[in-house]
C-alpha positions, 0 to 999 in steps of 0.5 A, spaced: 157 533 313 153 533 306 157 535 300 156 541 296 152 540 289 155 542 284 152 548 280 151 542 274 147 537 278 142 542 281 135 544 279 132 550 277 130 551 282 135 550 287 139 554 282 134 559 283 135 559 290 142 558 290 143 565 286 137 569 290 141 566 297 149 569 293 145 576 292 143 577 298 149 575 300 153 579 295 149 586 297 151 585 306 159 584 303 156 590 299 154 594 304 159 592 309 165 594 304 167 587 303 170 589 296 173 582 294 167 578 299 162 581 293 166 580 286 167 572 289 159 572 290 157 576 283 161 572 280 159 565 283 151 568 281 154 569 274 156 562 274 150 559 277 146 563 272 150 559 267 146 553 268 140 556 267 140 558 260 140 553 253 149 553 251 145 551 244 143 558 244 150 560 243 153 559 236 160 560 234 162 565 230 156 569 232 158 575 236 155 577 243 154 583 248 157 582 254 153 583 259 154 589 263 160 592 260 157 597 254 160 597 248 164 590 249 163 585 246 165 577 244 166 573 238 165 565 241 170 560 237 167 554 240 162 551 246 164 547 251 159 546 256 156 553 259 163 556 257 163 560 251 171 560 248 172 566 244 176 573 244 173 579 245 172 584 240 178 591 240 181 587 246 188 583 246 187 578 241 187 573 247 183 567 248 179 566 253 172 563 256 166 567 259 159 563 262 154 564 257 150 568 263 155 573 261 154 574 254 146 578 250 142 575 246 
C-alpha cells in the first residue's frame, strides 16, 4: 500500500494534478447534492493550492482580501509555513489562521 504524500512533499506538478483531480471530484459531490462531500474537496483544493504559491509574498501587518468572500478581509499577525495567522477585519476579534491560497495580492 503506498502512503499518501503530503501536499508539502509534492511537485508543482503533482499539486497541480492533485487540485485538478480534488475539482473534479468536487463538481460530481456537487451535482450529486453531497453538500459536506464538496466543502471537504474545496477546502483540500484550498490547501493543495497553498503550497503552490510564495508565504514570503505575505507579510505581517499587511491586510489581505479573502478570497471569495467580497468585502472580508485579513490583518496577518504572523507566518507559519503556508498558514497566515492573524484576524479578520469587522469579525470577532479572534485568531485564527487561513492558507495563503485564501488571501488576494
Amino acid at each position: 500500500m503506498q502512503q499518501e504524500k503530503r501536499y508539502s512533499e509534492m511537485t508543482e506538478q503533482e499539486l497541480k494534478q492533485e487540485i485538478a483531480m480534488l475539482k473534479e471530484k468536487a463538481r460530481k459531490a456537487e451535482q450529486m447534492g453531497m453538500v459536506n462531500e464538496f466543502a471537504v474537496l474545496e477546502r483540500k483544493a484550498v490547501m493543495a493550492r497553498a503550497y503552490l504559491l510564495d508565504p514570503n509574498s505575505f507579510k505581517p501587518g499587511e491586510i489581505y482580501q479573502i478570497e471569495g468572500a467580497p468585502g472580508a478581509y485579513f490583518k496577518i499577525d504572523y507566518m507559519n509555513g503556508v498558514f497566515a495567522w492573524g484576524y479578520r477585519l469587522q469579525g470577532d476579534g479572534k485568531e485564527e489562521a487561513l492558507p495563503i491560497s485564501m488571501l488576494k495580492h
